[in-house]
C-alpha positions in Angstrom: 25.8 78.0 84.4 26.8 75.8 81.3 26.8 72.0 82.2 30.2 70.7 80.6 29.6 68.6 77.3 29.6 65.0 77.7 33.2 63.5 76.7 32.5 61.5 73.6 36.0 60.8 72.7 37.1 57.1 72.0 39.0 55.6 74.9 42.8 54.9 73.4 42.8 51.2 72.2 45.0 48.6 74.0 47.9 47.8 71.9 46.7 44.5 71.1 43.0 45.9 70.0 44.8 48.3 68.2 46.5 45.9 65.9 43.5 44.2 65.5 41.9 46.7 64.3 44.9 47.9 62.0 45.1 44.5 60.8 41.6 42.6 61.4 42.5 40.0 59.0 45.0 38.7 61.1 42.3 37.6 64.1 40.1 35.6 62.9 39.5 32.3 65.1 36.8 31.5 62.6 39.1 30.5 60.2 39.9 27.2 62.3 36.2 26.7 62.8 35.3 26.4 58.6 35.7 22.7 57.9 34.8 19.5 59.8 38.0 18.7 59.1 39.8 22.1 60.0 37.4 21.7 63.7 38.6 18.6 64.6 42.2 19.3 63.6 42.5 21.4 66.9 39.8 19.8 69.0 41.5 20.6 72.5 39.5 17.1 73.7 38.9 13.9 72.0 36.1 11.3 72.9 37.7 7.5 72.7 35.7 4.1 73.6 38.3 3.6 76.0 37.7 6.4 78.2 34.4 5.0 78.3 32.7 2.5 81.1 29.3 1.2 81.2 27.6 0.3 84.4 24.9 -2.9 84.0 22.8 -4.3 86.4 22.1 -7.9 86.9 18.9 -9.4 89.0 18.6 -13.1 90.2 15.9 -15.3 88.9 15.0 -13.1 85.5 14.0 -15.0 82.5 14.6 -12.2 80.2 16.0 -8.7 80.6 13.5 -6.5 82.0 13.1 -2.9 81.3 13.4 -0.1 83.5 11.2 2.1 83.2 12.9 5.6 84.1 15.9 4.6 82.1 15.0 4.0 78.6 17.2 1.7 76.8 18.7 0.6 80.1 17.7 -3.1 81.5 18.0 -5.3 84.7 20.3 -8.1 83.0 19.9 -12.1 83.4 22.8 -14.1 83.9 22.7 -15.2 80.0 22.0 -11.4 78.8 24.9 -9.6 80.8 27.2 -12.1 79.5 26.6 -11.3 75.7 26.2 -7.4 76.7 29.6 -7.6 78.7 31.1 -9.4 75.2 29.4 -6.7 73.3 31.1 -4.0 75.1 34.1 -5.7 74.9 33.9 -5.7 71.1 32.8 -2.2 71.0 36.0 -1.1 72.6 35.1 0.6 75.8 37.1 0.2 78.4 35.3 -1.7 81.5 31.7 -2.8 82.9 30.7 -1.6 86.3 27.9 -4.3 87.7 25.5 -3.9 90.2 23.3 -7.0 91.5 19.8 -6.9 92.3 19.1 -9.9 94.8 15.7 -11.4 96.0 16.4 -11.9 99.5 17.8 -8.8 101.5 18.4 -8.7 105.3 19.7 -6.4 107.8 23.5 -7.0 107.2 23.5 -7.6 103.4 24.1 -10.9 103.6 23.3 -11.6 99.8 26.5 -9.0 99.3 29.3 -11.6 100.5 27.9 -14.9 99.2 30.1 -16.5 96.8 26.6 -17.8 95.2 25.0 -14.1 95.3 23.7 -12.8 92.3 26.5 -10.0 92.0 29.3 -12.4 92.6 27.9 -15.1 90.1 27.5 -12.1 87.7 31.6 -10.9 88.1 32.7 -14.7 87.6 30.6 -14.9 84.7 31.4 -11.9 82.8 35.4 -12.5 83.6 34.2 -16.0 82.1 33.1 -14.2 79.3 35.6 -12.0 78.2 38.8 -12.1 80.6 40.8 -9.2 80.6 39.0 -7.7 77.0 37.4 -5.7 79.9 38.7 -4.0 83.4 35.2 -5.9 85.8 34.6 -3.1 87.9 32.2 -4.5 91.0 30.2 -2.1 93.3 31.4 -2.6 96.9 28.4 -1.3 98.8 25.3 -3.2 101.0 22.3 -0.9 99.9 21.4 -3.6 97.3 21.7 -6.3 100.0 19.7 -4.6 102.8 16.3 -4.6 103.6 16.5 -1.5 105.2 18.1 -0.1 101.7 21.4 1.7 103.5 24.8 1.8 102.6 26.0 -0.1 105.8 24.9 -2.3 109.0 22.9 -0.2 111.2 22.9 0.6 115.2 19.9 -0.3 117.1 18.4 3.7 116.9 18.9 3.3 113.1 21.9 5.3 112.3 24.9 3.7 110.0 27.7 1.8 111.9 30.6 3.1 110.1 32.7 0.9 111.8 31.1 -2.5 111.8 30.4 -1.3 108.0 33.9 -1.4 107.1 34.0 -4.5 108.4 31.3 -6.1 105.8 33.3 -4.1 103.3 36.7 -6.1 104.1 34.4 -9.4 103.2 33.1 -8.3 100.4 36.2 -7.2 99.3 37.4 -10.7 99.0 34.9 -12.5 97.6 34.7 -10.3 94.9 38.2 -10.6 94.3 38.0 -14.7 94.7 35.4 -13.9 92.0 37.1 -12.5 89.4 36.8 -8.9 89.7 39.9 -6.9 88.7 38.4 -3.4 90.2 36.5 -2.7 93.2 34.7 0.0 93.6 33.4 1.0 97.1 30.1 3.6 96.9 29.3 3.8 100.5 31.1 7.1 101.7 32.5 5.6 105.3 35.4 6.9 106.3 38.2 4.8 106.0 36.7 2.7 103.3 39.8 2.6 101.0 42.3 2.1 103.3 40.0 -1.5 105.1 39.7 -2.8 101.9 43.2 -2.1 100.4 44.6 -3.9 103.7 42.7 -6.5 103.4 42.9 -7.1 99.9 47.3 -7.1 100.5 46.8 -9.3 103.8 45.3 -12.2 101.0 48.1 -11.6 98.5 45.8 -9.8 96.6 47.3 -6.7 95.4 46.8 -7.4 92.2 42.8 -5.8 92.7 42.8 -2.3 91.9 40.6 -0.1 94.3 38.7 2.5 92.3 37.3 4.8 95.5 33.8 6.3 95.3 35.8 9.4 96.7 33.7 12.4 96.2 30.1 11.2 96.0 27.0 13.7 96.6 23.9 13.1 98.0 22.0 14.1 95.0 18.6 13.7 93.7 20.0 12.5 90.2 19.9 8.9 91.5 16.4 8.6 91.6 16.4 6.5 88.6 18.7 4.2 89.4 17.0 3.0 92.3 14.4 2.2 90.8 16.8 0.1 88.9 18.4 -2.0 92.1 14.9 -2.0 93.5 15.7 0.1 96.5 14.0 -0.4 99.7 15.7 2.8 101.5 14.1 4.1 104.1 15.2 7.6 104.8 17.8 9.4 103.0 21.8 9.6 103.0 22.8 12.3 103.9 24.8 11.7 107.1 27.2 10.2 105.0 26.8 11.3 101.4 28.8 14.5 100.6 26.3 17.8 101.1 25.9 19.1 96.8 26.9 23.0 98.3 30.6 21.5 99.6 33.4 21.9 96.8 36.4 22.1 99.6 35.1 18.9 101.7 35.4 17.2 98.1 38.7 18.1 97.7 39.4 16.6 101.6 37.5 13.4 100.6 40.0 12.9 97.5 43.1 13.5 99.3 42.3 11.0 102.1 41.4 8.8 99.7 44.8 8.6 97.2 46.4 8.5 100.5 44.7 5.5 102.0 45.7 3.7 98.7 42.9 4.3 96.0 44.1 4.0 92.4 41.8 6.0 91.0 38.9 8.3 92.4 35.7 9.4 91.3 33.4 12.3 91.2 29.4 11.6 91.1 27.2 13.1 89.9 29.1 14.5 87.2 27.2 17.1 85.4 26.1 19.2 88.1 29.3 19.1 89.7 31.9 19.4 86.6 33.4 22.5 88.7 34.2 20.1 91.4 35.6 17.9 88.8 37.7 20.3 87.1 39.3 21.0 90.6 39.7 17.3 91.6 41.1 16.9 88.2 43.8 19.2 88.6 45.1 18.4 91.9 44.4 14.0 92.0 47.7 12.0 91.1 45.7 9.3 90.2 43.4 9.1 87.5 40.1 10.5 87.8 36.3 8.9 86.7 33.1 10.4 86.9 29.5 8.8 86.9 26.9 10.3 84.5 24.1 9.0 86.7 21.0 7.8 85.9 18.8 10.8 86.5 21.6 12.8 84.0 21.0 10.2 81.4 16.6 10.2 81.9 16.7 13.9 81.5 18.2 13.5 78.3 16.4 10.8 76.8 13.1 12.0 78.0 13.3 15.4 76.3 15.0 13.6 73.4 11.6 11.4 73.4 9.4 14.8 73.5 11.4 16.0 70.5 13.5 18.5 72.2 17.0 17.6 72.1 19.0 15.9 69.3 19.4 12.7 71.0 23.0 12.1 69.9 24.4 15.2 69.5 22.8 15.7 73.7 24.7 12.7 74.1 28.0 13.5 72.8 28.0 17.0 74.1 27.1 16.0 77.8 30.0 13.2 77.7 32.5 15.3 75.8 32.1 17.8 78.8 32.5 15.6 81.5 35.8 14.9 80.2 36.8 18.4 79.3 36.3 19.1 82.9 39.1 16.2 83.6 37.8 12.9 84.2 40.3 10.3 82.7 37.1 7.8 82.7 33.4 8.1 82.6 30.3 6.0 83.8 27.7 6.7 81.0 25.1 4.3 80.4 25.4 5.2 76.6 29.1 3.7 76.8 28.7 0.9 74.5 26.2 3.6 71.9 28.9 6.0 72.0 31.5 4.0 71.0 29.6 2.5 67.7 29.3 6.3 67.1 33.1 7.1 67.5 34.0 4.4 65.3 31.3 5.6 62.7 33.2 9.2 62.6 36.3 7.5 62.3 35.3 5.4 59.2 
């Protein structure tokens, strides 16, 4: 018996393939793709200096700035240096700093973290010295820089965190960093209830003029390896119990929408690279603005195969930012803020 032939006719066209094909002159997306000028005349996304933050660190008793070494180009600040960085920012037009203070003394509570004379809070009076309100001075609102044991919060007596009695530093530090001169506060902790403590507290002192900017959906990733080296970590342990798990889009979403409601004005997402899905998602539902934080172990990836020859430094740069907020961030954390910028402002001259 005679197998049948093979059918080898052409499957009909879908009328929109077949006036393509009658008429392939008329699709042609190249043709908005043949100039730099024609390219950025319908770029969907535009990169700004003011959608831009920089986060800087500041340690007490430095002479002179000191290097880090897994962040190339990145430096633990003196008093002196993070003023004329913060008015260098200012002039480059990004939009805000982000500080972090690296103290000498640590203890079990953080004590360091609500001192009016602690190197973080001298560091927010001195930069809002500096320049004003030419920059939104964002302050970190967590202990792990202040604790000898190098967690996020006060700890029991079997060594888990006290979310509770947590909060409660929170609230503090709150107010001294507002009585300091911060116009943002930025808690990175993860407790529950975090925004809504500190946005009580801040109204209660008449302060509701300090914007709370709500690490809302922050992962316990191994991208922060750098930056610990950076604020000197002493953790012992790891964070899990109260960072987000990386595999958990949905919980993200729950995190957000507890936190808008509890009063944040804006939320974040960190990391952002690996998680730009959970960005895009946060992005679309958050009816506040959104940032992200390109985090330290994002930003030695790319300089170190940048260093090897590997990767166009700034066009890595650009790319990996320019995605970040083509996902939907309204503001990102880069520690190439104040680089980018002089680079925007180059394309536009």
């Amino acid at each position: 018996m005679t197998a049948p032939a093979p059918d080898t006719s052409t499957p009909p066209l879908s009328p929109a393939a077949a006036v393509a094909a009658a008429r392939p002159g008329r699709v042609r997306p190249r043709r908005l793709r043949g100039t730099a000028a024609l390219r950025r005349s319908v770029s969907e996304v535009r990169l700004h200096p003011a959608d831009l933050v920089l986060p800087m660190f500041v340690k007490e008793g430095l002479e002179e700035p000191a290097p880090i070494a897994s962040m190339p180009g990145v430096v633990q600040h003196t008093r002196d240096s993070l003023r004329r960085a913060a008015a260098e920012a200012a002039a480059a037009g990004i939009s805000a700093v982000n500080l972090f203070g690296v103290p000498l003394t640590r203890d079990a509570v953080g004590s360091g973290a609500t001192d009016p004379d602690g190197v973080l809070n001298r560091a927010i009076a001195d930069v809002r010295a500096e320049v004003g309100d030419a920059l939104v001075i964002q302050a970190d609102l967590c202990l792990d820089e202040f604790t000898d044991h190098g967690h996020c919060g006060v700890l029991t007596a079997d060594g888990r965190v006290d979310n509770d009695a947590t909060l409660e530093r929170y609230a503090e530090m709150a107010l001294v960093q507002a009585e300091a001169g911060a116009h943002m506060v930025a808690p990175s902790g993860m407790m529950d209830g975090q925004v809504g403590v500190i946005r009580d507290v801040l109204d209660a002192a008449g302060r509701d003029d300090v914007a709370v900017l709500a690490y809302a959906a922050k992962f316990a990733s191994v991208l922060y390896g750098p930056f610990r080296d950076a604020v000197e970590s002493t953790l012992e342990g790891d964070r899990r119990t109260y960072q987000m798990d990386p595999a958990n889009r949905r919980e993200a979403l729950r995190e957000i929408a507890l936190d808008i409601e509890e009063g944040a004005d804006l939320v974040m997402v960190k990391p952002a690279g690996a998680f730009l899905d959970v960005l895009a998602e946060v992005a679309a539902v958050s009816t506040v603005p959104v940032a992200a934080y390109q985090v330290s172990g994002e930003y030695a990836m790319v300089e170190a195969a940048a260093a090897q020859g590997w990767l166009d430094r700034r066009r890595a740069i650009t790319e990996s930012v320019l995605g970040i907020r083509r996902a939907g961030a309204d503001q990102v954390l880069t520690y190439w803020a104040v680089e980018l910028a002089h680079w925007l402002r180059e394309e536009w001259r």
